[in-house]
C-alpha positions as a Markdown table, in Angstrom:
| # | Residue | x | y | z |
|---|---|---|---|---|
| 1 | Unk | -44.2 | 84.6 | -17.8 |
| 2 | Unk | -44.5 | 88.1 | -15.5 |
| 3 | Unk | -40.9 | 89.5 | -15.9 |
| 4 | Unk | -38.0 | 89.0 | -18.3 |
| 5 | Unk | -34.2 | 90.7 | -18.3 |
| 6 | Unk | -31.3 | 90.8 | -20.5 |
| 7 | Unk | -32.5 | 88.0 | -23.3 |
| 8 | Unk | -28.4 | 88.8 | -24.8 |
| 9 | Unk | -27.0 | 86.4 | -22.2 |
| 10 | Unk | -28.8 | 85.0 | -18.9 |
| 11 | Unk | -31.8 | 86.0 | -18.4 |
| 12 | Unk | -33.6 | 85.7 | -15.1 |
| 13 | Unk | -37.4 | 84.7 | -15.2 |
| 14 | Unk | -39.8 | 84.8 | -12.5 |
| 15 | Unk | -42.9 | 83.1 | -13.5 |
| 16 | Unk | -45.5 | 82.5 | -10.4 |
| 17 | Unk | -43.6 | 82.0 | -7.5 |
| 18 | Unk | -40.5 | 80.0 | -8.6 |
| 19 | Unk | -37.4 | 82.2 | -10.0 |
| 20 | Unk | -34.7 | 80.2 | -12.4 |
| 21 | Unk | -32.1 | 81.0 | -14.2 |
| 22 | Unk | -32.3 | 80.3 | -18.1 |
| 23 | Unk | -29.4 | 80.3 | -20.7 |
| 24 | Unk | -30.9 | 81.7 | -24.2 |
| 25 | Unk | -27.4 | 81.7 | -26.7 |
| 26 | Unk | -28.0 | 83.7 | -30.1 |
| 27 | Unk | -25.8 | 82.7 | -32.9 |
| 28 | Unk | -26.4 | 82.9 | -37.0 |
| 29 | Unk | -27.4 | 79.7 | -38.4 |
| 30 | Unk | -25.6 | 78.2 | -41.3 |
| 31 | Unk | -26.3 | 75.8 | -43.8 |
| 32 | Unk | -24.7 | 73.2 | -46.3 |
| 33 | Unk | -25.8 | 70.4 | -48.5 |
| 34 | Unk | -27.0 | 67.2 | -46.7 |
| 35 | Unk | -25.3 | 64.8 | -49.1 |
| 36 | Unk | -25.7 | 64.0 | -53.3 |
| 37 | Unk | -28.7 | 62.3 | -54.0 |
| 38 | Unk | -30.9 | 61.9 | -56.9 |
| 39 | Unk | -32.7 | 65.2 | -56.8 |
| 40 | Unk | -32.6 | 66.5 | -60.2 |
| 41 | Unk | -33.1 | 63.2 | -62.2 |
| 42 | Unk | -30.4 | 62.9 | -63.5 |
| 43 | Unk | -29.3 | 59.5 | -63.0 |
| 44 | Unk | -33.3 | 58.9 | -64.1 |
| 45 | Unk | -35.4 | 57.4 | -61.5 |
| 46 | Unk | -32.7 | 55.7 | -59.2 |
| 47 | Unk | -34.4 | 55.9 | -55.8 |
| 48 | Unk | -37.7 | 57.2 | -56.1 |
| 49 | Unk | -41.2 | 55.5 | -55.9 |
| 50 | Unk | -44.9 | 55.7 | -55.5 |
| 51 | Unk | -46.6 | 56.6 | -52.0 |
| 52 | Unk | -48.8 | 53.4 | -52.9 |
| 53 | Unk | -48.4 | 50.0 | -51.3 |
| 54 | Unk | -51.1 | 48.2 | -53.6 |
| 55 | Unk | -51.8 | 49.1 | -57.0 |
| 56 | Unk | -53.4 | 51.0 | -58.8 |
| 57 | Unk | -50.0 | 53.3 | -58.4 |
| 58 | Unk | -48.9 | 56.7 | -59.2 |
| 59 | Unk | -47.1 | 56.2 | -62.5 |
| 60 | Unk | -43.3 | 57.6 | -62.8 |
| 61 | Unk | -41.8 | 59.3 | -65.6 |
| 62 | Unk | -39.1 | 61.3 | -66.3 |
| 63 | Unk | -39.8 | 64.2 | -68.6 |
| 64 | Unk | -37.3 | 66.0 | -70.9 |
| 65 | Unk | -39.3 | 68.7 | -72.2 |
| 66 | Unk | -40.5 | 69.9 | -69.0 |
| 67 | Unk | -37.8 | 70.4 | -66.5 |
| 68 | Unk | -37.1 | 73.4 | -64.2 |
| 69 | Unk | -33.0 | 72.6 | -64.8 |
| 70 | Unk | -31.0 | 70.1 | -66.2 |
| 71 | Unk | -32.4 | 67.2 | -68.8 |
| 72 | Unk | -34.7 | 65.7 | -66.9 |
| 73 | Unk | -37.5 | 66.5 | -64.6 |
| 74 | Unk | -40.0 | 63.8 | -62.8 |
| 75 | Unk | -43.6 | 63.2 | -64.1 |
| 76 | Unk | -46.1 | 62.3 | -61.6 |
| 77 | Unk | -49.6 | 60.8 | -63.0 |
| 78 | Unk | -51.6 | 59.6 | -60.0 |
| 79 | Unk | -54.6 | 57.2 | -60.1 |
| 80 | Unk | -57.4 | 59.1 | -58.2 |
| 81 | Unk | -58.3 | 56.4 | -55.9 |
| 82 | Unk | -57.0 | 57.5 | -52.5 |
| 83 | Unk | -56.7 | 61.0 | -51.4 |
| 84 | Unk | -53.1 | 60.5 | -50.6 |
| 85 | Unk | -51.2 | 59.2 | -53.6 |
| 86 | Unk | -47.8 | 60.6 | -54.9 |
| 87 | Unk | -43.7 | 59.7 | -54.9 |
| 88 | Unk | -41.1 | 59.3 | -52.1 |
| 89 | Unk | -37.5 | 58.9 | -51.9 |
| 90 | Unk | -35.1 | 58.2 | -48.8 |
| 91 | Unk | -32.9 | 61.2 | -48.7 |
| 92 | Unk | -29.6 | 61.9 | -46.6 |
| 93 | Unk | -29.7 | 63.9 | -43.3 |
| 94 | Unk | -27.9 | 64.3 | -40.4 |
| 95 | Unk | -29.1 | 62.9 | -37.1 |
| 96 | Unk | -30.3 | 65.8 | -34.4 |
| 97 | Unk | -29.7 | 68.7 | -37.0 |
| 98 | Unk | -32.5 | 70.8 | -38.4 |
| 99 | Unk | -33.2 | 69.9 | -42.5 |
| 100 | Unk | -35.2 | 72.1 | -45.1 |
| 101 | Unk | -36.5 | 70.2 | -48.1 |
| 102 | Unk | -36.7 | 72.2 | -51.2 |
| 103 | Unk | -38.0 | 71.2 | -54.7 |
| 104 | Unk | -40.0 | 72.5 | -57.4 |
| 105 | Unk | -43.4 | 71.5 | -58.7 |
| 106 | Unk | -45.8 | 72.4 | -61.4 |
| 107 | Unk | -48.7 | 70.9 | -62.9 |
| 108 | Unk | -52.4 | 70.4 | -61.2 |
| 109 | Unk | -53.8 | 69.8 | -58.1 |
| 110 | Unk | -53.6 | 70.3 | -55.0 |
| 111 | Unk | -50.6 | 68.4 | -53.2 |
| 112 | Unk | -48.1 | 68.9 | -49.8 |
| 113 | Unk | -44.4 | 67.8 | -49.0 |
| 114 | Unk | -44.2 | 65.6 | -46.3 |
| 115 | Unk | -41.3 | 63.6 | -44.3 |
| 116 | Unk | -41.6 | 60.3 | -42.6 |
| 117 | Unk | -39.3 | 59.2 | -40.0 |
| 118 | Unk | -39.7 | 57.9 | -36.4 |
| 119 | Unk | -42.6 | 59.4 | -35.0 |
| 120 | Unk | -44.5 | 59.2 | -37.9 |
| 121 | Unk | -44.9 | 62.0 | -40.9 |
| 122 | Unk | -44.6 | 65.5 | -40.6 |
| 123 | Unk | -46.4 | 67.6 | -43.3 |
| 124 | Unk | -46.3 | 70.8 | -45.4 |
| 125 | Unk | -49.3 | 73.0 | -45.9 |
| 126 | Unk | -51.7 | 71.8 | -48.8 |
| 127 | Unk | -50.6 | 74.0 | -51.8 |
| 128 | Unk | -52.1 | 74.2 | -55.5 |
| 129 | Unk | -49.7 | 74.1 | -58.0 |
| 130 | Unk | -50.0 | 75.6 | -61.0 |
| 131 | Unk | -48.6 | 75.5 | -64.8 |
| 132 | Unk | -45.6 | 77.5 | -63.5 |
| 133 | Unk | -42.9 | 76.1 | -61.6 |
| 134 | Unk | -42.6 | 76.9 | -58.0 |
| 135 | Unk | -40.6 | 76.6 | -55.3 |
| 136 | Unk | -41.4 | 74.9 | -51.8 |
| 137 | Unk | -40.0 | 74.0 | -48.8 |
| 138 | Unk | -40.8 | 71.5 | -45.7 |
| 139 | Unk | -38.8 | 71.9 | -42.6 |
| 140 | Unk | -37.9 | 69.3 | -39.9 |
| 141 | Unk | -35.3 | 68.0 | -37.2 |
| 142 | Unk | -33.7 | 64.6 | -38.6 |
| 143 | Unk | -34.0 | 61.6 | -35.7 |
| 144 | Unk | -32.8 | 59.6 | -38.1 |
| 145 | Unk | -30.0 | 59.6 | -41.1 |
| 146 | Unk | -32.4 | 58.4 | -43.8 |
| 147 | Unk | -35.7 | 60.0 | -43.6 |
| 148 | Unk | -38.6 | 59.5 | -46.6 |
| 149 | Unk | -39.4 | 62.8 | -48.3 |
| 150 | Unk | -42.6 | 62.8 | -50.5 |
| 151 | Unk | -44.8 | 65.0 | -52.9 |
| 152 | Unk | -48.3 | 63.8 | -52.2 |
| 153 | Unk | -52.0 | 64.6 | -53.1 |
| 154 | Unk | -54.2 | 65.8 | -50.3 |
| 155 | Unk | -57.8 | 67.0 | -49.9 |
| 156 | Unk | -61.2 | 66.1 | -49.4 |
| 157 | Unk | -61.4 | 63.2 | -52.4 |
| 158 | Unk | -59.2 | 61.5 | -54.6 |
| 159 | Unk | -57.5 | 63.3 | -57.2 |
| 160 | Unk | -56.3 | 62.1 | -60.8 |
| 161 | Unk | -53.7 | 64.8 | -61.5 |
| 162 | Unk | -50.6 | 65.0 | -63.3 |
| 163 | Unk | -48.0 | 67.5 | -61.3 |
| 164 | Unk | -43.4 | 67.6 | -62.0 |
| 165 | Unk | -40.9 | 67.7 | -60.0 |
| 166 | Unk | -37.2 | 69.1 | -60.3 |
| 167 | Unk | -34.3 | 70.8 | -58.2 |
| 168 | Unk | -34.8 | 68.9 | -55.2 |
| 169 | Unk | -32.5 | 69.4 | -52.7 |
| 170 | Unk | -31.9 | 68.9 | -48.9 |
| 171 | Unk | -30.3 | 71.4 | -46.7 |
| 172 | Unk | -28.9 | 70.9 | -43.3 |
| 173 | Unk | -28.5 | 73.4 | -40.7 |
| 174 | Unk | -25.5 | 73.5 | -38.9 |
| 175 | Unk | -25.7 | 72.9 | -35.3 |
| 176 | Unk | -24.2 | 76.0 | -32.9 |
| 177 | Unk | -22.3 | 75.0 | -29.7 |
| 178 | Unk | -24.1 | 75.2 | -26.6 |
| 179 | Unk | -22.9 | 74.9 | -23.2 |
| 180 | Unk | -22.9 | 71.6 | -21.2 |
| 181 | Unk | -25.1 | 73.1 | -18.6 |
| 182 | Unk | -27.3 | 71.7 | -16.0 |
| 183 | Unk | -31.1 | 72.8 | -16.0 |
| 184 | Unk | -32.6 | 72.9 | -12.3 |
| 185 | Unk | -36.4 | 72.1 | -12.3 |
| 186 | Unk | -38.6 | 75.1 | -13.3 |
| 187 | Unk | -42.6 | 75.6 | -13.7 |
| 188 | Unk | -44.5 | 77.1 | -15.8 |
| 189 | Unk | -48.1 | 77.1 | -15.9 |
| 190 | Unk | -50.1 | 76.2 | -19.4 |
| 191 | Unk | -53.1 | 78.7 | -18.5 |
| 192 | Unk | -50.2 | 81.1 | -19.3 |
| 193 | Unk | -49.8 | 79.7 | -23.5 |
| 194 | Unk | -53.2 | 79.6 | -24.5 |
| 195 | Unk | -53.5 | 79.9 | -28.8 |
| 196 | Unk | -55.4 | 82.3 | -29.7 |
| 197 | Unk | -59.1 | 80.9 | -30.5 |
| 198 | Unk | -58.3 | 77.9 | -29.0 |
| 199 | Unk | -61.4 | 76.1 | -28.1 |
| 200 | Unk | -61.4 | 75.2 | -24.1 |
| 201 | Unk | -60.9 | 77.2 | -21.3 |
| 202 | Unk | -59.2 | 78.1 | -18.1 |
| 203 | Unk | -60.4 | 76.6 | -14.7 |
| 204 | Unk | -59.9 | 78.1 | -11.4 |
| 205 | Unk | -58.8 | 75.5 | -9.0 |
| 206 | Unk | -57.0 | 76.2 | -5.5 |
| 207 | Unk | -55.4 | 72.8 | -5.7 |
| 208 | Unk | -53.8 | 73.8 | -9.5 |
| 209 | Unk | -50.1 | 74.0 | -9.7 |
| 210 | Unk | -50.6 | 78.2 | -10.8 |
| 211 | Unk | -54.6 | 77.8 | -8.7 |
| 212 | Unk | -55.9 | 76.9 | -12.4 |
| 213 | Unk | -55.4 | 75.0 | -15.5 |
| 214 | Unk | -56.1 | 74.6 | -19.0 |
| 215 | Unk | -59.1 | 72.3 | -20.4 |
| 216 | Unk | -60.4 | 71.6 | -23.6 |
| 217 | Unk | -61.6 | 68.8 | -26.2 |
| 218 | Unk | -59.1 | 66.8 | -28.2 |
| 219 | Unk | -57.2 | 67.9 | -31.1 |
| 220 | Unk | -56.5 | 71.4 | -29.5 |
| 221 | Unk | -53.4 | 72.9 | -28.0 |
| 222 | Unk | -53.6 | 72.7 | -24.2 |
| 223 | Unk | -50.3 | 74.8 | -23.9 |
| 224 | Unk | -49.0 | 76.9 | -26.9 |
| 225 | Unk | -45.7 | 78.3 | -28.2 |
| 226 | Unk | -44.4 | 77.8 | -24.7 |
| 227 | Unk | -40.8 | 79.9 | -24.7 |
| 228 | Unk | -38.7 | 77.5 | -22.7 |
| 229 | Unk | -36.2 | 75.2 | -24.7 |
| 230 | Unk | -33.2 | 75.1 | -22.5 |
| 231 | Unk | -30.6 | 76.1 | -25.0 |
| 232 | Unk | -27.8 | 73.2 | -23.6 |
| 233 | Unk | -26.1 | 70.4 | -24.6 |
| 234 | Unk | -27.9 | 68.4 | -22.2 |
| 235 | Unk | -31.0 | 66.0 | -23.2 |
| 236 | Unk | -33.8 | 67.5 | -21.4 |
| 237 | Unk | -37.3 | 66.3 | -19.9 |
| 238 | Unk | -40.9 | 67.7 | -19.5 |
| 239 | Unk | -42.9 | 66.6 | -16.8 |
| 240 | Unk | -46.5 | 67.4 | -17.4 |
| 241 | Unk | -49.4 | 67.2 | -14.4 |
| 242 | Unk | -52.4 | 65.7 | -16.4 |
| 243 | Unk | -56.0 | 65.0 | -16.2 |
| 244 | Unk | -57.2 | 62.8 | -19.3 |
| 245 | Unk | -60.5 | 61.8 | -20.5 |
| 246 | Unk | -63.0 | 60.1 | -17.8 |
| 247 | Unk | -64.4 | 58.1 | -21.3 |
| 248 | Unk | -60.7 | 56.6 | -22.9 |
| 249 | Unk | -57.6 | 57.3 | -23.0 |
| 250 | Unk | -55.8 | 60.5 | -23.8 |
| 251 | Unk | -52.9 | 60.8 | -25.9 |
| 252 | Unk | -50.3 | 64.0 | -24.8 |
| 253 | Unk | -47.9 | 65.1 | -27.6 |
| 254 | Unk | -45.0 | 67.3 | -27.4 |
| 255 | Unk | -44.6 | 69.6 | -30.9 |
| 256 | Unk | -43.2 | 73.0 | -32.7 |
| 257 | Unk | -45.5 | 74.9 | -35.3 |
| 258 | Unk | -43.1 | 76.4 | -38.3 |
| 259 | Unk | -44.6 | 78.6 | -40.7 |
| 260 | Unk | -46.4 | 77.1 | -43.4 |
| 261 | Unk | -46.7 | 73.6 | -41.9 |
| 262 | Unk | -48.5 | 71.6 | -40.0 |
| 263 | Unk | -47.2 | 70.4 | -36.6 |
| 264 | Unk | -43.9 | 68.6 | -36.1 |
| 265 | Unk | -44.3 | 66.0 | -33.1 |
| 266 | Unk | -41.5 | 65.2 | -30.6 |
| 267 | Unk | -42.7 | 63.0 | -28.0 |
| 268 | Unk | -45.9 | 61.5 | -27.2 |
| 269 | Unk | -47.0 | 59.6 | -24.3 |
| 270 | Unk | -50.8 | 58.0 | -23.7 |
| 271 | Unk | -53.3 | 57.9 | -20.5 |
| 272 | Unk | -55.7 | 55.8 | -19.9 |
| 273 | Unk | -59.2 | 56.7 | -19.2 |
| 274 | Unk | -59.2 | 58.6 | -15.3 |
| 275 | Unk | -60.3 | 61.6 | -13.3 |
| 276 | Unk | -56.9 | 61.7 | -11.1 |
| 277 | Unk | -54.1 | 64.1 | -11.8 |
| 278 | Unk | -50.7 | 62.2 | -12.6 |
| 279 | Unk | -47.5 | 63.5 | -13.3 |
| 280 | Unk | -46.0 | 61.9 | -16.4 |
| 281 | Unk | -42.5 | 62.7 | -18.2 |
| 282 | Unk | -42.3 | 63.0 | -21.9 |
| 283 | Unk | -38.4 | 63.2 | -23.2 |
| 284 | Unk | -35.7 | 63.2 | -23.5 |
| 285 | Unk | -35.3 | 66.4 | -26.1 |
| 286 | Unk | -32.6 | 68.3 | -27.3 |
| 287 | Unk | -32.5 | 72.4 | -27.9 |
| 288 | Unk | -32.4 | 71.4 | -31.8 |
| 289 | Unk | -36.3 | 71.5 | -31.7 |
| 290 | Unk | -35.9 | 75.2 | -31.4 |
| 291 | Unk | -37.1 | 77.8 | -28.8 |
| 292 | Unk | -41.1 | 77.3 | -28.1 |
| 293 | Unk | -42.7 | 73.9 | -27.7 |
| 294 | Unk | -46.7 | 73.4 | -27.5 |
| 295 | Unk | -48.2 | 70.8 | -26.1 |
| 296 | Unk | -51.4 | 68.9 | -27.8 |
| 297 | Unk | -54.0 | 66.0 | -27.4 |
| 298 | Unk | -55.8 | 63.8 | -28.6 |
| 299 | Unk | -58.5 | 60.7 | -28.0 |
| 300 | Unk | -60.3 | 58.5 | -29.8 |
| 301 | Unk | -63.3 | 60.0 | -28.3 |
| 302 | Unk | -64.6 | 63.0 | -29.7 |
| 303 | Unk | -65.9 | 65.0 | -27.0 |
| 304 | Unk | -63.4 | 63.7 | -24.3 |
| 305 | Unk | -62.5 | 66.9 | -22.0 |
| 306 | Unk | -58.5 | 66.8 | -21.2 |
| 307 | Unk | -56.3 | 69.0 | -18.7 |
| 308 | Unk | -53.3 | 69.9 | -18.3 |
| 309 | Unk | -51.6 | 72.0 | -15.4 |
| 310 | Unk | -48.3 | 73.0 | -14.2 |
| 311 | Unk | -44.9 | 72.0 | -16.8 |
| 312 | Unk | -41.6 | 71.1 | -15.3 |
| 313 | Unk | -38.5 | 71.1 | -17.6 |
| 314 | Unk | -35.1 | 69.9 | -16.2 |
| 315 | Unk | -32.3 | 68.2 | -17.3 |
| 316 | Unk | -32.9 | 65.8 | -14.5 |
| 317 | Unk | -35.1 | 62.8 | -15.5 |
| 318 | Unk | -35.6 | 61.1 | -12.2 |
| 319 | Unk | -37.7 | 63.5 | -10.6 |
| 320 | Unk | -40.2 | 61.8 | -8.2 |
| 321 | Unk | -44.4 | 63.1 | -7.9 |
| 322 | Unk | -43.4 | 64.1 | -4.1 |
| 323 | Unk | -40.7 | 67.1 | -5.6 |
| 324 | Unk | -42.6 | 67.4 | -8.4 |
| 325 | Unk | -45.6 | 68.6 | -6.3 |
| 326 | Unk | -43.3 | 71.0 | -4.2 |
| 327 | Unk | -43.0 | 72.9 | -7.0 |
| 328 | Unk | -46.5 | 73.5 | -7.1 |
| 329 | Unk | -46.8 | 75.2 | -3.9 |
């Protein structure tokens, strides 16, 4: 991005040679209770589980002499077979709102809050609890109304730990309005939203959207933090002009990074093994996933080399490769 204006209403961006418009709306964000469910045990165990399909499982107690509130909190004894063992529980949320988990733990090991919903799990930063309680939180944007929230074990090798659980409640954000506004077509170029230490580089190339792009290995972020979420009420699309791995194919992901966890995927969409360039679309989003995106890869081959390009993000979906490349120019 080379210029910005007035952030407090519409902005006008020029980034390269194509100037658009963008609509940024601030507003306070406020919060209320997703819904009652067993979060404080209560009612006992109604509704919660072990992470394990097969036995041996994590065992499930409630505990009265331990809780953070009320009469009862949850005992967790895993077996120390897997690295990942723990408890879940299907917990109310609210479709296309933002969600923070919160709950309490003590006890040993080292464990991480995670959610599962379509798109696979999103996770919490590995955290050691302790003989004290404590309070963490896992954040996410609900696709679905019943999501599985879990306390799980993590690390290098299997741990047979003991940790509790109490308070644990779900809070959902309450969505602002936003204007039902049409998004033209802009660019922006992911040489410009490089993380940081980010392995890869940046190659000059005439026939690049910007004259370069960004390449690396898998697992990295081609394009990070990228600070264009139209704020409308309009799904939205973003078309990507890719180069995947010569050796297999290459797997493109859409995300947001929130403090203190790990990466929250939107979209995905796969390439098989070329050297061309190709314009594919990932989408449609909503301006619920918040104000940056990044954009990641990965491969089933280690030392596959990926690009990425220019970025188009419209409200249109049905752009063709022939406008697509005008914007290049």
């Amino acid at each position: 991005m080379k210029a910005f204006c007035n952030q407090l209403c519409i902005p006008y961006c020029v980034m390269r040679r194509t100037t658009f418009a963008f609509l940024f709306v601030l507003t306070a964000i406020t919060q209320s209770y997703a819904g009652d469910f067993n979060g404080g045990f209560e009612a006992g165990l109604t509704e919660w589980r072990p992470y394990e399909a097969q036995a041996p499982k994590s065992i499930l107690n409630l505990c009265q002499e331990s809780a953070f509130s009320g009469k009862c909190a949850l005992k967790v004894d895993t077996p120390g077979i897997a690295r990942i063992e723990g408890v879940t529980v299907s917990v109310p949320a609210t479709t296309n709102h933002n969600h923070t988990i919160k709950a309490w733990l003590k006890g040993s090991g080292t464990v991480m809050l995670g959610v599962s919903q379509r798109g696979g799990w999103i996770y919490g930063r590995a955290c050691d609890v302790t003989g004290a309680w404590k309070e963490y939180t896992i954040r996410f944007l609900a696709n679905m109304p019943a999501p599985v929230f879990a306390v799980l074990t993590t690390g290098d090798k299997p741990q047979k730990t003991t940790f509790y659980i109490d308070n644990v409640a779900v809070v959902c954000e309450e969505n602002e309005a936003l204007p039902d506004a049409e998004v033209p077509p802009f660019r922006v170029e992911a040489e410009d939203f490089r993380a940081a230490g980010t392995p890869g580089k940046v190659i000059t190339d005439k026939s690049a959207g910007g004259g370069a792009y960004a390449e690396q290995t898998r697992y990295y972020w081609l394009a990070y933090a990228v600070p264009f979420v139209p704020q409308t009420a309009r799904p939205f699309y973003i078309w990507l002009r890719v180069r995947g791995s010569v050796k297999a194919e290459s797997i493109y992901s859409i995300t947001r990074n929130l403090p203190g966890q790990q990466t929250e995927v939107f979209g995905r969409v796969t390439i098989p093994a070329s050297d061309s360039w190709r314009w594919v679309r990932t989408g449609p989003y909503t301006a619920r996933m918040g104000k940056t995106f990044s954009v990641t890869t990965s491969s089933p081959v280690t030392d596959a080399v990926i690009a990425l390009d220019s970025m188009v993000i419209a409200t249109d979906g049905n752009l063709d490769e022939q406008y697509l490349n005008g914007l290049c120019k």
